[in-house]
N, C-alpha and C positions, 0 to 999 in steps of 0.2 A: 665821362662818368657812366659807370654800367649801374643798372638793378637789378637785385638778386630777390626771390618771393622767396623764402623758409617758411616750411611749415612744420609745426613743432604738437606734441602731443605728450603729455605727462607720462611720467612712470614714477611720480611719488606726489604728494599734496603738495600744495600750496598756500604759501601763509604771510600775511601783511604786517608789518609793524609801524608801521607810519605815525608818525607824534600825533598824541591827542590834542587838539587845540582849545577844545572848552574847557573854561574853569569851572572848579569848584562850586557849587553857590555855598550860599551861609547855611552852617550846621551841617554841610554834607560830610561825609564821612572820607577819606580815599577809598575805601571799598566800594562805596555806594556811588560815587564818581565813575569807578571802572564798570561798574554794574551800568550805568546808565550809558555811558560813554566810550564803549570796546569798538565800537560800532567804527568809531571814524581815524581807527587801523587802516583804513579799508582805502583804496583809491577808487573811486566812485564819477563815473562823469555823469553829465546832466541827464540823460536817461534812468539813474540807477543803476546802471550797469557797473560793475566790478572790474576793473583795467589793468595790465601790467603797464606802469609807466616804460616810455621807450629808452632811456637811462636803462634801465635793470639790466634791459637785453646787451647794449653799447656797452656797458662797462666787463657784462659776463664775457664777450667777446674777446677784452681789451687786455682784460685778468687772464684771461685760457693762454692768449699769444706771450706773455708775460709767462705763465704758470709751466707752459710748454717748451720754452725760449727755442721752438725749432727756427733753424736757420737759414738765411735763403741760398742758395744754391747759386752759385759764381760770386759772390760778396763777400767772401770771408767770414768773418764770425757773424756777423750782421745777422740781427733776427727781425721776425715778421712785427715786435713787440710797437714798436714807433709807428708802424706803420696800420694795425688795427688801432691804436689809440687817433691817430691825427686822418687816419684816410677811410674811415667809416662813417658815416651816418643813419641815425636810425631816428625816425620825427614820427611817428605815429605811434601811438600805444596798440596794446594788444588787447580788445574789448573781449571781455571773456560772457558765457551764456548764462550769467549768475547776476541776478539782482543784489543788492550790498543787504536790503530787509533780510534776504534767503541764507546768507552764511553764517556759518555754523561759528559756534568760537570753542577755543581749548584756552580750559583755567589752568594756567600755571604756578610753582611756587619759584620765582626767579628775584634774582639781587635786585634791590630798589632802583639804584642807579646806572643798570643796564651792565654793569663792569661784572666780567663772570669771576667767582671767590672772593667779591666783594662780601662786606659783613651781613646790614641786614636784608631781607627777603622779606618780598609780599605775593599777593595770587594779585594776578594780571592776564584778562583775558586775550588772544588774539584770535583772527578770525582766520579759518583754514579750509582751504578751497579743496577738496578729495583729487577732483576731475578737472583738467582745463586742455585745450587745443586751440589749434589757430594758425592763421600766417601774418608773420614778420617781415614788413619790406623794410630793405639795407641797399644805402648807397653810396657804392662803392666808389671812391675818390680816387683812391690810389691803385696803380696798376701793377704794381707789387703783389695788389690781391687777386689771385686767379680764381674760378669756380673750385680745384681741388682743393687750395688753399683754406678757401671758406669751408666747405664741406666737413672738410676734416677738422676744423681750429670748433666749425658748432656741431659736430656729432659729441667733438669732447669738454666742449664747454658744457655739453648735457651730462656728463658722466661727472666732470669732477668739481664745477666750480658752482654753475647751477641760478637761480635766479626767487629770490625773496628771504623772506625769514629762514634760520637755522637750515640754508642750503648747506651744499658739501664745503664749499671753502672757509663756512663761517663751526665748523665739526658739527654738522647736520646731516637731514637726509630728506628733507624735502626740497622744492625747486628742482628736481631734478629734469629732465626730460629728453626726448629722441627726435631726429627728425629727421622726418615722414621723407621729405622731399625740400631739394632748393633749387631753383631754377634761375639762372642768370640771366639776363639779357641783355 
């Protein structure tokens, strides 16, 4: 097993959608629900702090190898795609410099049941981060994945597929991001 340190830096916002888990109370309104309630979008650990779960990253990885189907080299059509899904691991979130009190939210007017040209629409806030950075450690199982391999599957996982709300693969343009530096060991 090797490990790889990515470090990653935005080049567009970022934005939560996570289920709200409070209900209602009596006589609240759904507006006055999402008023009260936009807040817990947000993945939040015990500090307050604001995190990209380590899923986001794992699956953006998993999607890119998939999205890109490049091929490995003496295998025949065989691509990297099996091989980021089952021979990666990523267990740690990404704690961002943002308390969950501190972010900002965008009112939208979006389809009730999340289905886009669904009928009706309501305003539903989510919470959207401008600025975020950090490092990601990844471990690598499989030895199919070399340092170019990775490098190249997350320079392009930050261009095309992306990570949170209305990134690129969901026809967005936030989650985007670049990175900085990966270093394997």
């Amino acid at each position: 097993m090797k490990t790889a340190i990515m470090t990653l830096k935005s080049v567009a916002p970022y934005s939560q959608s996570r289920k709200i888990q409070s209900a209602r109370e009596d006589r609240e309104t759904a507006d006055d629900h999402e008023h009260r309630c936009w807040r817990e979008r947000l993945h939040v650990n015990g500090d307050g702090l604001v995190f990209i779960p380590p899923m986001a990253f794992k699956n953006c990885l998993a999607e890119t190898a998939k999205f890109l189907s490049v091929q490995i080299p003496g295998k025949g059509k065989a691509t990297y795609t099996k091989h980021f899904e089952a021979g990666l691991l990523i267990t740690d979130p990404l704690v961002l410099d943002i308390r969950g009190k501190d972010v900002e939210g965008e009112w939208l007017f979006v389809p009730g049941d999340g289905r886009r040209g669904s009928g009706k629409r309501v305003n539903k806030c989510f919470p959207v981060i401008p600025r975020w950075a950090g490092d990601v450690t990844l471990y690598i199982l499989d030895e199919a994945i070399t340092e170019p391999v990775l490098k190249y599957h997350a320079e392009q996982a930050g261009k095309f597929i992306g990570v949170g709300r209305f990134r690129p693969r969901n026809n967005g343009f936030y989650g985007r991001f670049e990175v900085v530096s990966l270093v394997m060991e």
